[in-house]
KEDODREN-722120 format. One record per residue (C-alpha): residue in one letter; residue number from 0; x, y, z. Coordinates in nm, 2 decimals. Last residue first. Layout:
BEGIN
<A; NUM; <X; Y; Z>>;
...
END
This chain:
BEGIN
<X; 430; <-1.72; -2.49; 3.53>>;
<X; 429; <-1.61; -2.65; 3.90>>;
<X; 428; <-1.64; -3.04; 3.92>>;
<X; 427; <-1.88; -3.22; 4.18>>;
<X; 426; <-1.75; -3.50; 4.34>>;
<X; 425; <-1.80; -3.44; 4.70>>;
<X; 424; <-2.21; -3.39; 4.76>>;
<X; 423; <-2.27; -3.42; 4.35>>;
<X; 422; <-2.60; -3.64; 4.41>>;
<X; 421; <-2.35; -3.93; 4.36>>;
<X; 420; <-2.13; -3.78; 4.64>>;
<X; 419; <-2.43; -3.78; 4.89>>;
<X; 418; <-2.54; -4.13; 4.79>>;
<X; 417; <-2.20; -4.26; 4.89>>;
<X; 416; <-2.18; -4.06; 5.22>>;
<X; 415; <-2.52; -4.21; 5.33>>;
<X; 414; <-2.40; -4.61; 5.29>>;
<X; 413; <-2.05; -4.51; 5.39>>;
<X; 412; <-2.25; -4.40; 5.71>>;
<X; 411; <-2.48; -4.69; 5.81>>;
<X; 410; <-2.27; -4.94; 5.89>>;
<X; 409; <-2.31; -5.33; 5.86>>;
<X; 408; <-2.09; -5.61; 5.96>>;
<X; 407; <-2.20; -5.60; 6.34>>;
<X; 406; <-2.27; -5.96; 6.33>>;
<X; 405; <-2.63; -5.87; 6.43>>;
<X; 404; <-2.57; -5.56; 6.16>>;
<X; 403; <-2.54; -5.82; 5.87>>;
<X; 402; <-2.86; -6.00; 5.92>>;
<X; 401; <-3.06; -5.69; 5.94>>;
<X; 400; <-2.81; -5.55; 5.58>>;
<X; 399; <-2.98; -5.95; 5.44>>;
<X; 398; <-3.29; -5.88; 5.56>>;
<X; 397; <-3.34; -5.52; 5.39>>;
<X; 396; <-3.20; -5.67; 5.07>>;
<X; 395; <-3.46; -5.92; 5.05>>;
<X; 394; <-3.75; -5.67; 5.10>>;
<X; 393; <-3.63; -5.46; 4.87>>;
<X; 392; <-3.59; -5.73; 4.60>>;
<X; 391; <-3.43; -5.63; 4.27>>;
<X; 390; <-3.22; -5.35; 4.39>>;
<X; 389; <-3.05; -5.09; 4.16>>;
<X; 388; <-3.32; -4.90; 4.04>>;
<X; 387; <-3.46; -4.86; 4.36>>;
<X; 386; <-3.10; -4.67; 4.49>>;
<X; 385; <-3.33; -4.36; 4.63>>;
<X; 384; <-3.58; -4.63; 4.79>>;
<X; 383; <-3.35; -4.82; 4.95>>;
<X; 382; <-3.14; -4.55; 5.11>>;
<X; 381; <-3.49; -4.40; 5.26>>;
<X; 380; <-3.56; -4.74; 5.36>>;
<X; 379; <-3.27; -4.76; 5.57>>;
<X; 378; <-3.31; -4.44; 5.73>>;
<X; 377; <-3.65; -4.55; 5.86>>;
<X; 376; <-3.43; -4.86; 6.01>>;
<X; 375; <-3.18; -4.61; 6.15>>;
<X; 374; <-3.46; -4.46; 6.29>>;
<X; 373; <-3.59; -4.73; 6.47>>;
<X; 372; <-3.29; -4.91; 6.60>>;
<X; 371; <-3.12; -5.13; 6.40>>;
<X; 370; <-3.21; -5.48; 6.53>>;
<X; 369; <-3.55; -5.43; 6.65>>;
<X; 368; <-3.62; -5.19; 6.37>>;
<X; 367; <-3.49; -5.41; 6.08>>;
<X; 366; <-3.70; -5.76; 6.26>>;
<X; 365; <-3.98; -5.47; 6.25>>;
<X; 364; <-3.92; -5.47; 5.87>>;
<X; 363; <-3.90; -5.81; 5.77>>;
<X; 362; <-4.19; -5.85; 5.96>>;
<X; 361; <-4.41; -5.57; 5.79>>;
<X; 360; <-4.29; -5.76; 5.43>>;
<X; 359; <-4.16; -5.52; 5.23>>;
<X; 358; <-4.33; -5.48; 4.86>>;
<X; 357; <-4.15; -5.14; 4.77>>;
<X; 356; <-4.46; -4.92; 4.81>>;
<X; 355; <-4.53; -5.10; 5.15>>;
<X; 354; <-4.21; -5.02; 5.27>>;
<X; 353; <-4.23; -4.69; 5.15>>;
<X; 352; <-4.53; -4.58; 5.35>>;
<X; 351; <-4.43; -4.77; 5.66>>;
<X; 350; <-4.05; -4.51; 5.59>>;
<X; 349; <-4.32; -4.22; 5.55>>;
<X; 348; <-4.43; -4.22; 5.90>>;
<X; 347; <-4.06; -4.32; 6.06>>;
<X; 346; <-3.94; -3.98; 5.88>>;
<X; 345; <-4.23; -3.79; 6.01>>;
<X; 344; <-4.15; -3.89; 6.36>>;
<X; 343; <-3.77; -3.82; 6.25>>;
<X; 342; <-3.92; -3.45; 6.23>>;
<X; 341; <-3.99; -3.19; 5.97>>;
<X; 340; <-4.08; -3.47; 5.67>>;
<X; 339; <-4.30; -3.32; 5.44>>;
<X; 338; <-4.54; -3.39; 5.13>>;
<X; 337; <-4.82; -3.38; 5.41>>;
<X; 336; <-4.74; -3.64; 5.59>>;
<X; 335; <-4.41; -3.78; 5.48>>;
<X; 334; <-4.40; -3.97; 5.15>>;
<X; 333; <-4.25; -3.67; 4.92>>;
<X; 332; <-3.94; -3.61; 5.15>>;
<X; 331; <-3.81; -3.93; 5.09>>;
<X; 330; <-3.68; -3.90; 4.71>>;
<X; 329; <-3.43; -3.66; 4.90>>;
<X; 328; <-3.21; -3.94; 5.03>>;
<X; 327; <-2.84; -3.82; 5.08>>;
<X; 326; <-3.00; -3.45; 5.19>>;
<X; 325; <-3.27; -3.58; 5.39>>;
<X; 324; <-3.05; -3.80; 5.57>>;
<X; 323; <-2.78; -3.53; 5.64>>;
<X; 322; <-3.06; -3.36; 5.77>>;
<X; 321; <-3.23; -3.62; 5.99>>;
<X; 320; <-2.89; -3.66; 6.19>>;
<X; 319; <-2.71; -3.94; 6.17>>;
<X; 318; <-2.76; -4.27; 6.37>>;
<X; 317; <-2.48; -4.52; 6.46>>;
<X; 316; <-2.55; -4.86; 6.46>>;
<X; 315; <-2.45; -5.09; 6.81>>;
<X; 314; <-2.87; -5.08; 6.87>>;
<X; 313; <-2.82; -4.87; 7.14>>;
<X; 312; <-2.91; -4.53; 6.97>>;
<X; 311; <-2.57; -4.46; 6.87>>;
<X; 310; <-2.52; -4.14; 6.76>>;
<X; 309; <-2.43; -3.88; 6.46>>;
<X; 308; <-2.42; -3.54; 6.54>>;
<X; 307; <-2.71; -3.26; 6.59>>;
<X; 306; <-2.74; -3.33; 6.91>>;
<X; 305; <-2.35; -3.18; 7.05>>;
<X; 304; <-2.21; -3.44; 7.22>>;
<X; 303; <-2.09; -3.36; 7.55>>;
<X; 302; <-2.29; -3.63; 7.76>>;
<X; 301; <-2.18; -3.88; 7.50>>;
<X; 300; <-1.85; -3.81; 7.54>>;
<X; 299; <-1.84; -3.85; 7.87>>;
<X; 298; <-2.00; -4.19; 7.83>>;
<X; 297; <-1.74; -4.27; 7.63>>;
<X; 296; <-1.45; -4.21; 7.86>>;
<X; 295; <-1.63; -4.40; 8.11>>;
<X; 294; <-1.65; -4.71; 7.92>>;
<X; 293; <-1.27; -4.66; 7.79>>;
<X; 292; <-1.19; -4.65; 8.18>>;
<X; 291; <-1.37; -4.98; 8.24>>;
<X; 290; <-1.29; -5.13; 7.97>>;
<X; 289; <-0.86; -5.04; 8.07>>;
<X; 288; <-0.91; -5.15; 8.40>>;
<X; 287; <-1.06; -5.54; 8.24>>;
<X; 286; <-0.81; -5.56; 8.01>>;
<X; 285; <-0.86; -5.52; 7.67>>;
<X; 284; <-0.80; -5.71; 7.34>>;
<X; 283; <-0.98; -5.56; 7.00>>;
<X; 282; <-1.23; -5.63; 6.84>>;
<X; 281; <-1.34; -5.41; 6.54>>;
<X; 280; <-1.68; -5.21; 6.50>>;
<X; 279; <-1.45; -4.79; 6.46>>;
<X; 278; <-1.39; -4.89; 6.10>>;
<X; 277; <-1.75; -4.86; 6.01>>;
<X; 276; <-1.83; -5.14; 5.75>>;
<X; 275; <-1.76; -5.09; 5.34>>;
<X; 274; <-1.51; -5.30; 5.30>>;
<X; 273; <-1.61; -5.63; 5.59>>;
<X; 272; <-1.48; -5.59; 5.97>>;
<X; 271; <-1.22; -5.68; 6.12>>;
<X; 270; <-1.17; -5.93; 6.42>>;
<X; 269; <-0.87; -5.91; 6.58>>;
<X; 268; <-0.59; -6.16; 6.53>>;
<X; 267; <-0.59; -6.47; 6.67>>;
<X; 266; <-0.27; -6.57; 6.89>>;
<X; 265; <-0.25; -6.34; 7.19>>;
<X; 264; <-0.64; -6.48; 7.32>>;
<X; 263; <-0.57; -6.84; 7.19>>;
<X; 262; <-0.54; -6.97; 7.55>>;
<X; 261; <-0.40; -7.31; 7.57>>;
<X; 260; <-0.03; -7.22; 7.69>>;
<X; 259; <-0.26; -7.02; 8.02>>;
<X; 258; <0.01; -6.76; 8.18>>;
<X; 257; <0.00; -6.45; 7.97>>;
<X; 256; <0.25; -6.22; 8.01>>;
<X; 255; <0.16; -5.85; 8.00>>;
<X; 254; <0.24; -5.66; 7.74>>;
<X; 253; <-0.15; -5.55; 7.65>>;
<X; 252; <-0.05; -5.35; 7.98>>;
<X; 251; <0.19; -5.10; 7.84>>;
<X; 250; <-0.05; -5.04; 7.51>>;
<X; 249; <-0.33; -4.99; 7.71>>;
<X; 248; <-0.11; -4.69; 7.91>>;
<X; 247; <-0.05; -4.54; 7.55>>;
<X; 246; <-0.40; -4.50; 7.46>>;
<X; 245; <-0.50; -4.22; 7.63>>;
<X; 244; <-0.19; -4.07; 7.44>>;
<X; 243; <-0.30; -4.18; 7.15>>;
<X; 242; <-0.65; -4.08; 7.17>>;
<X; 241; <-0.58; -3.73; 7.24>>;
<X; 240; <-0.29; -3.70; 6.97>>;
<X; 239; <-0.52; -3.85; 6.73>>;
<X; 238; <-0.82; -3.52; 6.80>>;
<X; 237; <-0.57; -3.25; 6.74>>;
<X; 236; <-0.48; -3.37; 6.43>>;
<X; 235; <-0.87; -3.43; 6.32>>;
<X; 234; <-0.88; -3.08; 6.46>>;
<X; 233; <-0.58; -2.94; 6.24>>;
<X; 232; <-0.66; -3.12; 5.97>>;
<X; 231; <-1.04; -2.99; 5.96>>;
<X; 230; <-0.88; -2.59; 6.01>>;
<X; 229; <-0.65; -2.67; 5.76>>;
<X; 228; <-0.92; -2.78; 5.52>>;
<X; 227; <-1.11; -2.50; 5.58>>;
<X; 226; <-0.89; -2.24; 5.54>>;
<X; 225; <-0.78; -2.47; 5.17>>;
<X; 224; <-1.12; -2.41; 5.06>>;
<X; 223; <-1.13; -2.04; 5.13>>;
<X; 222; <-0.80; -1.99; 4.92>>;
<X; 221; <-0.97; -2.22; 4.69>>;
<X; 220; <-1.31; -2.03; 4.61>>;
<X; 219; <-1.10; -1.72; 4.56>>;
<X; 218; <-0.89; -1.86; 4.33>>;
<X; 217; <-1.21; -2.02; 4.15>>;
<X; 216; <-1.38; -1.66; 4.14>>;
<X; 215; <-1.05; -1.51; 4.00>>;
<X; 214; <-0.97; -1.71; 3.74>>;
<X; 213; <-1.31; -1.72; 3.63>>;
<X; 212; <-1.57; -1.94; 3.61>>;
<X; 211; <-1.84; -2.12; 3.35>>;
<X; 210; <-2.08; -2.33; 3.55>>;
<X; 209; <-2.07; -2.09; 3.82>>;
<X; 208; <-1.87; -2.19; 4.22>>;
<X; 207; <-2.13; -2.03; 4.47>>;
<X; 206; <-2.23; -2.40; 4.50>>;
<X; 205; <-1.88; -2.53; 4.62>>;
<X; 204; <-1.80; -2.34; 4.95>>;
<X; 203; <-2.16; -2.39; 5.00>>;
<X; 202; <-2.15; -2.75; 5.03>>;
<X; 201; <-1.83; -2.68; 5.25>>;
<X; 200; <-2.02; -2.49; 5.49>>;
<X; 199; <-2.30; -2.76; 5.55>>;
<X; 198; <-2.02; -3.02; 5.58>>;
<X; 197; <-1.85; -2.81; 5.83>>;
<X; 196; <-2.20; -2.76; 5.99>>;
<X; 195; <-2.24; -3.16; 5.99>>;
<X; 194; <-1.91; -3.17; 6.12>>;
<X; 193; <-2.02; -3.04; 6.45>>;
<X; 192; <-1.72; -3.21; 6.67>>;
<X; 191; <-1.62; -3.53; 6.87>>;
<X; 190; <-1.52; -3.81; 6.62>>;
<X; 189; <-1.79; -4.05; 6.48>>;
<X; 188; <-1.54; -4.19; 6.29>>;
<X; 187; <-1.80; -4.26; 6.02>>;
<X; 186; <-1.84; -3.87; 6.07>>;
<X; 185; <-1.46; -3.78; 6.07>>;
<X; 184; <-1.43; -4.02; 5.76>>;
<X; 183; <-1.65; -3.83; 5.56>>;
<X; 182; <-1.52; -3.48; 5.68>>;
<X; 181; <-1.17; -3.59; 5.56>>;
<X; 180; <-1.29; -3.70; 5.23>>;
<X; 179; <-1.52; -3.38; 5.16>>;
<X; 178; <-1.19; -3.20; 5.23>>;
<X; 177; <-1.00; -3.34; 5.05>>;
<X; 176; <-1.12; -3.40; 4.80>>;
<X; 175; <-1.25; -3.00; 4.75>>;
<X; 174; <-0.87; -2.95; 4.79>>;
<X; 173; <-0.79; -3.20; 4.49>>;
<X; 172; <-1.08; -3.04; 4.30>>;
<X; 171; <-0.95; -2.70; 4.39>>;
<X; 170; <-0.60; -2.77; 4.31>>;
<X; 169; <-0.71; -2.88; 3.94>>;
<X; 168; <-0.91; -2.59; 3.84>>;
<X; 167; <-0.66; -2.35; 3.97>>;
<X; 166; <-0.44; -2.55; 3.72>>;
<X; 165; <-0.66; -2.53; 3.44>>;
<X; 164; <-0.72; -2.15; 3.48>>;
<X; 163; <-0.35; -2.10; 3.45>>;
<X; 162; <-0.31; -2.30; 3.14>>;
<X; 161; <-0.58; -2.05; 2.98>>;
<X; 160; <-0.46; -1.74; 3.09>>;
<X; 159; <-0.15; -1.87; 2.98>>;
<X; 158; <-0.30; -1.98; 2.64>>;
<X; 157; <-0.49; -1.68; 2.62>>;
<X; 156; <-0.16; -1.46; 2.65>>;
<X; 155; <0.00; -1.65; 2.42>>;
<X; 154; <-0.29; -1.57; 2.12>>;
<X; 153; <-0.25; -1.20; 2.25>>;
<X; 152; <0.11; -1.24; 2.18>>;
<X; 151; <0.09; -1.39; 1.86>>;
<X; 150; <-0.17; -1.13; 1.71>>;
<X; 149; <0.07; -0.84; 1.81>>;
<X; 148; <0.32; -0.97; 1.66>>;
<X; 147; <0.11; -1.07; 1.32>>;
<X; 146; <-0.02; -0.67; 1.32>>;
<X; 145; <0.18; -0.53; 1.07>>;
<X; 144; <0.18; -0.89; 0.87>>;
<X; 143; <-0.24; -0.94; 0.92>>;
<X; 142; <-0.31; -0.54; 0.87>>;
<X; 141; <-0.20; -0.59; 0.47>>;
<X; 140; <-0.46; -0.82; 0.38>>;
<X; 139; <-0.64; -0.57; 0.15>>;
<X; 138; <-0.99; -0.66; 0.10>>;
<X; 137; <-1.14; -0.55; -0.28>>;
<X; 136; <-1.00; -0.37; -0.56>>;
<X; 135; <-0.68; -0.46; -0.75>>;
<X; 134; <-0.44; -0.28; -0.94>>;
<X; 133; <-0.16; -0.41; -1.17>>;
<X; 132; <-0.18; -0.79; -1.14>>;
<X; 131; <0.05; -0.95; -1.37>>;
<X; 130; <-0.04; -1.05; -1.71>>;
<X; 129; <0.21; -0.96; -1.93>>;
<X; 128; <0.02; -0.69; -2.06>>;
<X; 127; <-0.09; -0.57; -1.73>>;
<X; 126; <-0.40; -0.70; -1.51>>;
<X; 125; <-0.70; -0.51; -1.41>>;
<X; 124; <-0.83; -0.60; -1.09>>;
<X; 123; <-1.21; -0.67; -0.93>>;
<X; 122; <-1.46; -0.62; -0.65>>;
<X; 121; <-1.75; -0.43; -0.72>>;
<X; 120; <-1.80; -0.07; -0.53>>;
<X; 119; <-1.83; 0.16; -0.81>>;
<X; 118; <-1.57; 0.36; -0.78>>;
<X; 117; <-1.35; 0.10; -0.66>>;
<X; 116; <-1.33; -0.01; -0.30>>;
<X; 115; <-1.03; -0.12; -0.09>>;
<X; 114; <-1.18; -0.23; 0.26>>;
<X; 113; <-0.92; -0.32; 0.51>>;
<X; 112; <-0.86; -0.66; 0.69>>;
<X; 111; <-0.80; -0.74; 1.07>>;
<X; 110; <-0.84; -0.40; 1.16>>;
<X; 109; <-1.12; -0.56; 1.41>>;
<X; 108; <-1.40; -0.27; 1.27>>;
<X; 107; <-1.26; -0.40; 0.94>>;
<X; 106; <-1.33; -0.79; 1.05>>;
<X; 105; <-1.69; -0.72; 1.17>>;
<X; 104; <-1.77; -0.55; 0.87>>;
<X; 103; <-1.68; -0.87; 0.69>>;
<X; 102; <-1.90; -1.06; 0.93>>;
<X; 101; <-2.18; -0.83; 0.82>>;
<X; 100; <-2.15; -0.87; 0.45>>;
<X; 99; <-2.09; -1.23; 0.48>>;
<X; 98; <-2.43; -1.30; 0.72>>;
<X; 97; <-2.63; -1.10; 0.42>>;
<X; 96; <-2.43; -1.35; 0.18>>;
<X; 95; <-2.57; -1.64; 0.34>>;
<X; 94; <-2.29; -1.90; 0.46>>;
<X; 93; <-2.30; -2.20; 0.22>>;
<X; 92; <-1.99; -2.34; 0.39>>;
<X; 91; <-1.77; -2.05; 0.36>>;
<X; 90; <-1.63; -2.11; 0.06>>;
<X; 89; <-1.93; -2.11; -0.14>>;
<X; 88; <-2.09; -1.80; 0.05>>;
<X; 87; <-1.70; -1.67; -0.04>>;
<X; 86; <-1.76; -1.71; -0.44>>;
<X; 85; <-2.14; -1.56; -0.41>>;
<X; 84; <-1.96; -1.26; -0.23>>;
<X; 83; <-1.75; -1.20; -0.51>>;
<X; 82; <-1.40; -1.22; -0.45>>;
<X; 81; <-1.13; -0.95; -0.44>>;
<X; 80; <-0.78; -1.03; -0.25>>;
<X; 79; <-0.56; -0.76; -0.22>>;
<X; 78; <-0.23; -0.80; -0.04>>;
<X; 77; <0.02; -0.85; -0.38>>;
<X; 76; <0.27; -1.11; -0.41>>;
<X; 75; <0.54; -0.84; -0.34>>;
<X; 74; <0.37; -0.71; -0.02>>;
<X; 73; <0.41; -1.04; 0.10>>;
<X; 72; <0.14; -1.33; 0.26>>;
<X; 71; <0.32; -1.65; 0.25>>;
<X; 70; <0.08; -1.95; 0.16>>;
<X; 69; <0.03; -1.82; -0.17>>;
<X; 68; <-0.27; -1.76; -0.43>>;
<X; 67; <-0.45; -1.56; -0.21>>;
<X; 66; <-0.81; -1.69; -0.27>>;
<X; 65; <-0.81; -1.94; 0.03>>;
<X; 64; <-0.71; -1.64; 0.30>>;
<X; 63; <-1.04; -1.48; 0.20>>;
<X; 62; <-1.26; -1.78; 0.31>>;
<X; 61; <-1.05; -1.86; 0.62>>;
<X; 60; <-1.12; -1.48; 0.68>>;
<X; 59; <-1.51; -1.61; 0.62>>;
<X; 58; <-1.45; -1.84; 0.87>>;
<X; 57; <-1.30; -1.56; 1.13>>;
<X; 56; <-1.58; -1.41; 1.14>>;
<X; 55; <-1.82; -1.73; 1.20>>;
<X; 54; <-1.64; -1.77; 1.50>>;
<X; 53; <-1.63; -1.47; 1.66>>;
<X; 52; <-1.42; -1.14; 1.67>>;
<X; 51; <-1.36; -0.99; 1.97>>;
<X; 50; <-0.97; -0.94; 1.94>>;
<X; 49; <-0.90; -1.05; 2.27>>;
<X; 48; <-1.10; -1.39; 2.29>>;
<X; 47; <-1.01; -1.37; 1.94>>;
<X; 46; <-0.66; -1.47; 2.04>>;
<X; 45; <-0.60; -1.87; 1.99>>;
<X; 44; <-0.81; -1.83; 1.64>>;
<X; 43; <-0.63; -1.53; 1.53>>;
<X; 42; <-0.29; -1.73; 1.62>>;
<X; 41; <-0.39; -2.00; 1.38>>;
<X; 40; <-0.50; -1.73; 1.13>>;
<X; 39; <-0.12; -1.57; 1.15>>;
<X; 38; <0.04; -1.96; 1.11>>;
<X; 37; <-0.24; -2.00; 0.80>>;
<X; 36; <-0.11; -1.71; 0.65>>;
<X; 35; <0.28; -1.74; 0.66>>;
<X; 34; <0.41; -1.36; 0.74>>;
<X; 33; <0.62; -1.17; 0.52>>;
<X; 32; <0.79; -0.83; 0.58>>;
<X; 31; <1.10; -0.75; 0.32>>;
<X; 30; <0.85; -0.43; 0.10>>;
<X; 29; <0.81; -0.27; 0.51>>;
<X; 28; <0.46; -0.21; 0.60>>;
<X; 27; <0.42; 0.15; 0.68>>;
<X; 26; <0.06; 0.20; 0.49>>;
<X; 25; <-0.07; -0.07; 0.69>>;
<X; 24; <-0.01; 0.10; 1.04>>;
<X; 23; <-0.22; 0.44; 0.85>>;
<X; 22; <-0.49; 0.17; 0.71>>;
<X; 21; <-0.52; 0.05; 1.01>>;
<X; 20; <-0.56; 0.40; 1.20>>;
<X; 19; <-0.78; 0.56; 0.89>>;
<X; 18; <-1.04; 0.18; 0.95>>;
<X; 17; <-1.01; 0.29; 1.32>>;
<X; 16; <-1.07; 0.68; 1.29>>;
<X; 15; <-1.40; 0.56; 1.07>>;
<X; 14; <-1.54; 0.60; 0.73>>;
<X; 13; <-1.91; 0.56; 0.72>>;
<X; 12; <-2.03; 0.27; 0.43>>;
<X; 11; <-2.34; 0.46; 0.26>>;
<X; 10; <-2.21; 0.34; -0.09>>;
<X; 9; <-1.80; 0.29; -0.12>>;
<X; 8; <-1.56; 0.32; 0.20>>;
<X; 7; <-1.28; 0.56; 0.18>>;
<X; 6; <-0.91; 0.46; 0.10>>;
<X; 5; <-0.60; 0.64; 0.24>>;
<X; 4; <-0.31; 0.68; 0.05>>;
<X; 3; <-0.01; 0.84; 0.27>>;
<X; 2; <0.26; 0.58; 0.20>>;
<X; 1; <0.15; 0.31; -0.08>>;
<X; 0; <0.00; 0.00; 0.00>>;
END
């Protein structure tokens, strides 16, 4: 493009101090500068995040790219490409040619390309005698070398910005692990503490997480994450150093010598129970000082417990609060009285009503209850009913989990947990 020519839209088309800035950087193009075309539109398709051009803009470039005849785009090869719209609509997948027009004003307002008109606003070029191109009249692709460093950084940029976002990404799910791991365990545990608020805070930790984040909301999201995952290591911490030290004078006496050669008491190992059970049902040895002290160190805790944590009602099961249940087992809510369930009196009501949905047997469920507990027996159901399409016979399975929690292979928290990470509880993904 020569120095100091400046071109003017044809028709109605409004000249602009962008299109006379791009055609002012074009008109300093050095004769040596050459840029491959497809490289440049590779880096246009990293950038336009930055460039705010869209999709279908940047296909009909494709489109105007595919008439220059090389692959280098140089000042000696000529810049101007000049096809006819119906020639683009064919190379831009059938595009209409209203949609071409606008996407080629898109472009200019970009200072991607520049507009060369002729007088009477068609696209053409006379040729020389030998055949050569003298002047052409269409889009000058001139702004694509002057601006191809530009273009490359902006397209780095993206893929930092990118690259950066992926990684935050990635620490928050292993933090949101974490944490939904550590609280899990805590509860099955049955460790002193309100985890069900921790839980509660942690749910909304990851809810106020969009579909599509930023940067900034996920780094925000994390650094509040990680708080709460120290603060949960640091009392699960806190908690082992108690019980190991109130445990060291039980390991001094399990050394003691014992006398009778036929006893198999120091020769079996303890029992353990089945993948899946609560950790805290094995059998251990103790002496007869050391039951009576763990008795009366349980029963303080008891008395200390806050009520919203998880119990045992007697029946050697531990119960969880009505709102974890709720939340693992929502399908429940609609067979309470009313279409509600405020109260585990409610909860019991609509566990009769789901056990005769699901074809149980009254006796199979008051041997449950008897064995369970009453509530843990409702809470049963509940998990019954929102994994229905996974059990053949309800009433069989309840039997067989009864049958189980006599031998004390059966615990009720992994069951919960499990259905509160498939609703999303601990595995949900951010964006």
């Amino acid at each position: 493009m020569e120095s100091g020519n400046v071109t003017t839209p044809f028709g109605r088309r409004s000249m602009t101090l962008g299109m006379l800035a791009s055609q002012k950087a074009a008109s300093e193009l050095q004769a040596d500068q050459s840029v491959d075309k497809w490289k440049v539109y590779r880096s246009l398709c990293a950038a336009k995040p930055l460039l705010g051009v869209t999709d279908r803009a940047l296909a009909v470039l494709n489109a105007l790219l595919s008439f220059y005849p090389k692959n280098v785009l140089s000042e000696e090869n000529g810049l101007v490409v000049f096809p006819s719209n119906e020639q683009l609509s064919l190379r831009s997948h059938g595009m209409a040619e209203q949609t071409i027009r606008r996407h080629l004003a898109v472009l200019v307002d970009a200072g991607l390309i520049i507009r060369k008109d002729s007088p009477n606003g068609k696209r053409y070029a006379r040729r020389a005698r030998q055949g050569e191109i003298g002047e052409a009249f269409g889009f000058s692709l001139a702004p694509l070398i002057v601006r191809c460093e530009e273009i490359e950084r902006l397209a780095a940029e993206v893929a930092a910005e990118r690259l950066h976002l992926q990684r935050l990404r990635e620490q928050f799910s292993l933090c949101r692990r974490d944490v939904a791991k550590l609280i899990e365990t805590a509860m099955e545990e049955d460790l002193a503490g309100d985890w069900e608020t921790a839980f509660s805070y942690f749910r909304e930790l990851v809810d106020t997480i969009p579909r599509t984040p930023t940067a900034d909301q996920i780094a925000t999201a994390l650094e509040e994450m990680k708080t709460l995952r120290d603060d949960i290591t640091n009392r699960l911490e806190t908690l082992l150093k108690t019980r190991n030290t109130s445990g060291n004078p039980a390991q001094n006496e399990r050394h003691i010598h014992n006398s009778n050669p036929d006893s198999t008491f120091d020769l079996e190992p303890a029992f353990e129970t089945k993948q899946g059970a609560n950790s805290a049902f094995k059998i251990e040895p103790h002496t007869v000082a050391l039951g009576q002290k763990q008795e009366q160190e349980r029963d303080d805790r008891s008395a200390a417990r806050p009520q919203n944590s998880a119990r045992d009602d007697g029946s050697g099961l531990k119960s969880f609060p009505l709102g974890l249940v709720l939340q693992a087992c929502p399908d429940m809510v609609s067979y309470g009285p009313g279409g509600k369930i405020a109260n585990w009196r409610d909860m019991m009501a609509a566990a009769v009503v789901v056990r005769g949905m699901l074809a149980v047997s009254a006796s199979a469920y008051e041997e449950a209850a008897t064995t369970m507990g009453p509530e843990n027996a409702a809470t049963v159901m509940a998990c019954i009913l929102e994994r229905g399409g996974h059990i053949n016979s309800a009433g069989g399975y309840l039997r067989d989990l009864t049958r189980r929690a006599e031998k004390g292979e059966f615990s009720i928290g992994p069951m919960l947990m499990s259905l509160v990470r498939a609703r999303g509880g601990g595995t949900r993904r951010a964006g």
